[in-house]
N, C-alpha and C positions, 0 to 999 in steps of 0.2 A: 785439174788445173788447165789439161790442155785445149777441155772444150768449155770452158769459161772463158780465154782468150778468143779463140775461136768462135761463139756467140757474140763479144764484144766485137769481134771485125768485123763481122757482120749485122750487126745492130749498122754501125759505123758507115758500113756501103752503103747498106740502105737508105739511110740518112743523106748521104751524099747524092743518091740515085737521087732524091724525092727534091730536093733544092733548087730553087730556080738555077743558082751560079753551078751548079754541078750536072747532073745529066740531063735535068730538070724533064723526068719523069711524072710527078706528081699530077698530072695530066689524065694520064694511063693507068695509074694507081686508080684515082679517082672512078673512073670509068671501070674499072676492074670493080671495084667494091660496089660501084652502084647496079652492074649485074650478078654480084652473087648475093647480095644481101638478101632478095627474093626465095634464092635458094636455102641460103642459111635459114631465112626464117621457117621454111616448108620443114628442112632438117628440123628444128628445132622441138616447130609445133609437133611434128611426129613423135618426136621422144617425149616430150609432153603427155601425149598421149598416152602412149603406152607405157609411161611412168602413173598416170593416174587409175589405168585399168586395172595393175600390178596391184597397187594402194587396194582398192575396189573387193579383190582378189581375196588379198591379205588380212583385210580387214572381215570380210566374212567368215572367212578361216578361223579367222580369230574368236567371232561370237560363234560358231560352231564347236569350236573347242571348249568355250567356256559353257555350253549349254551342256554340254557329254559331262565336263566335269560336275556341276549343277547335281544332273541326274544322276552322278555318281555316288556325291554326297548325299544327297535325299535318301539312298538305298541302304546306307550305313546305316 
């Protein structure tokens, strides 16, 4: 309960931060996201990556395994 209030307060500042009539931040925010979104997206596209090498991996494994089993059966 107490950090669901606590999130809302904060939701709340932030809000107030970003508003022209309040700190009127939204400036800086702005500026803030248009330098890391560059960043975000390098993070991103790397874990991409290396979520699709895994995939890559996994998936050979797989026909590998089912080739063994294959040849297992044929022996029977």
């Amino acid at each position: 309960m107490v950090a669901l209030i606590v999130g809302i307060v904060l939701i709340l500042l932030a809000v107030v931060a970003c508003v022209p009539f309040g700190l009127a931040w939204w400036q800086d925010v702005v500026v803030f996201l248009r330098g890391s979104l560059p960043v975000l997206a390098v993070l991103i596209g790397l874990i991409a990556v290396f979520i699709g090498i895994a995939d890559i991996k996994d998936r050979m494994e797989a026909k590998k395994e089912e080739e063994e089993e294959a040849k297992e059966n044929a022996g029977k």
